[in-house]
C-alpha positions in Angstrom: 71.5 -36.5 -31.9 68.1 -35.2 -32.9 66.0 -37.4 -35.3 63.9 -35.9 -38.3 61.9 -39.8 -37.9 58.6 -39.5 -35.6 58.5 -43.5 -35.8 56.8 -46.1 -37.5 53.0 -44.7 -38.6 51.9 -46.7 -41.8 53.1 -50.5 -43.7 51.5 -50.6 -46.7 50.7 -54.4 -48.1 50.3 -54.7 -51.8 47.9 -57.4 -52.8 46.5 -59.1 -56.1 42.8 -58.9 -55.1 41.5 -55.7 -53.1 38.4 -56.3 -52.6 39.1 -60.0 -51.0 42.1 -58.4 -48.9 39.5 -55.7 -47.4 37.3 -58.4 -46.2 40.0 -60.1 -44.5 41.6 -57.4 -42.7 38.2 -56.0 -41.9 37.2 -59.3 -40.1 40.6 -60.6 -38.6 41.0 -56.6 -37.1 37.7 -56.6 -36.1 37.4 -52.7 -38.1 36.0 -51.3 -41.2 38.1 -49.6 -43.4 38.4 -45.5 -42.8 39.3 -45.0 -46.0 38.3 -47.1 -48.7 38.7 -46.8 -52.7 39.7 -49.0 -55.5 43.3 -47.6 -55.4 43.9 -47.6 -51.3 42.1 -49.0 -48.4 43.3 -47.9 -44.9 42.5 -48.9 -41.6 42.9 -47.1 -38.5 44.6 -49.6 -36.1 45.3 -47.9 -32.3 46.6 -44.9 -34.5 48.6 -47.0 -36.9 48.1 -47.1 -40.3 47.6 -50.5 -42.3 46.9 -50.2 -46.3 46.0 -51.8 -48.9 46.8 -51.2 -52.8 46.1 -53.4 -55.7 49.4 -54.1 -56.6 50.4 -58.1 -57.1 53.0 -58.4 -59.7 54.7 -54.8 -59.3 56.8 -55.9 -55.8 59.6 -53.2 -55.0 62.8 -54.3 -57.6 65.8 -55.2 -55.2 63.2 -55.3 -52.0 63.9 -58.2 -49.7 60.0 -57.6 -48.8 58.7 -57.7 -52.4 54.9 -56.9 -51.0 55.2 -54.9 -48.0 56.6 -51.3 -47.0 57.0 -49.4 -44.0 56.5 -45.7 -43.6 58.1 -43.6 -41.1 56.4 -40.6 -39.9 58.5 -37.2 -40.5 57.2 -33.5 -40.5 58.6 -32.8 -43.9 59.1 -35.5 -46.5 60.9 -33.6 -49.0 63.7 -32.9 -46.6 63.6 -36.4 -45.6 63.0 -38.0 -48.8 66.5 -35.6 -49.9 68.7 -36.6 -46.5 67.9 -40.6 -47.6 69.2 -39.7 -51.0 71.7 -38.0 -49.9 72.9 -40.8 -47.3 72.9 -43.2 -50.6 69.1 -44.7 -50.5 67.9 -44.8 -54.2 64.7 -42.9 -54.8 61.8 -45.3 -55.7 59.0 -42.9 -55.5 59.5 -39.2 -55.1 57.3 -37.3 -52.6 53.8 -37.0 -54.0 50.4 -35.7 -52.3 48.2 -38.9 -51.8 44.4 -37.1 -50.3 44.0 -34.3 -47.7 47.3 -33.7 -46.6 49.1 -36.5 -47.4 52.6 -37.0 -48.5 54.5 -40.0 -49.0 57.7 -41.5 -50.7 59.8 -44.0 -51.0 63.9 -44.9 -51.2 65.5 -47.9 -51.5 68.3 -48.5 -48.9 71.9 -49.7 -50.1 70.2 -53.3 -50.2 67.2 -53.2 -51.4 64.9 -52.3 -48.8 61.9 -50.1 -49.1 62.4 -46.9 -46.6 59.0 -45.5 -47.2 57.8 -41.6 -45.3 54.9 -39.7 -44.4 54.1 -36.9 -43.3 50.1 -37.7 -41.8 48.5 -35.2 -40.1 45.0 -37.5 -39.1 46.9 -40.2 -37.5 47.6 -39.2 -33.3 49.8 -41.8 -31.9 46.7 -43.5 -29.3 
């Protein structure tokens, strides 16, 4: 059976203090940011995404993660973000444009979990 999924690209953590989180990351990866504003900072990690958002008291409701989601790489989130509906996920965030070419979104599973998607054209698997 053919997959729509291209495999894990992006987890996003959400964190209370940015800034602080940044610094961190930046030291323990040994990387600077490529992307870096007060509402996302991404780092470019062997052509995985991690992010950052300032986000400490709005965890996913029902998530078993509370701060952290994955993203799954597809070619067209809309479709994928409909087939997860479809299949009984709850929609958490629909598919929005987030920079460039961007799209993500984000279901809930059955239990809970945060099935996030995007559709990334800078990241190349390395």
């Amino acid at each position: 059976m053919k997959t729509n999924f291209l495999g894990l690209r992006t987890v996003i953590y959400r964190v209370p203090d940015l800034q602080r989180a940044k610094d961190w990351y930046a030291q323990v990866l040994g990387l600077q940011p490529y992307f870096d504003q007060p509402f996302y900072v991404g780092f470019n990690v062997g052509g995985y995404e991690l992010g950052l958002i300032p986000n400490a008291e709005n965890s996913l409701p029902g998530s078993n993660t509370g701060s952290v989601t994955p993203y799954w790489g597809v070619h067209d989130v809309q479709k994928a973000f409909d087939h997860l509906i479809a299949a009984g996920a709850s929609a958490h965030e629909n598919p929005q444009n987030v920079g460039g070419d961007i799209i993500v979104a984000t279901a809930l599973d059955p239990w809970g979990n945060p099935f996030g998607i995007i559709y990334n054209p800078e990241f190349k698997i390395q």
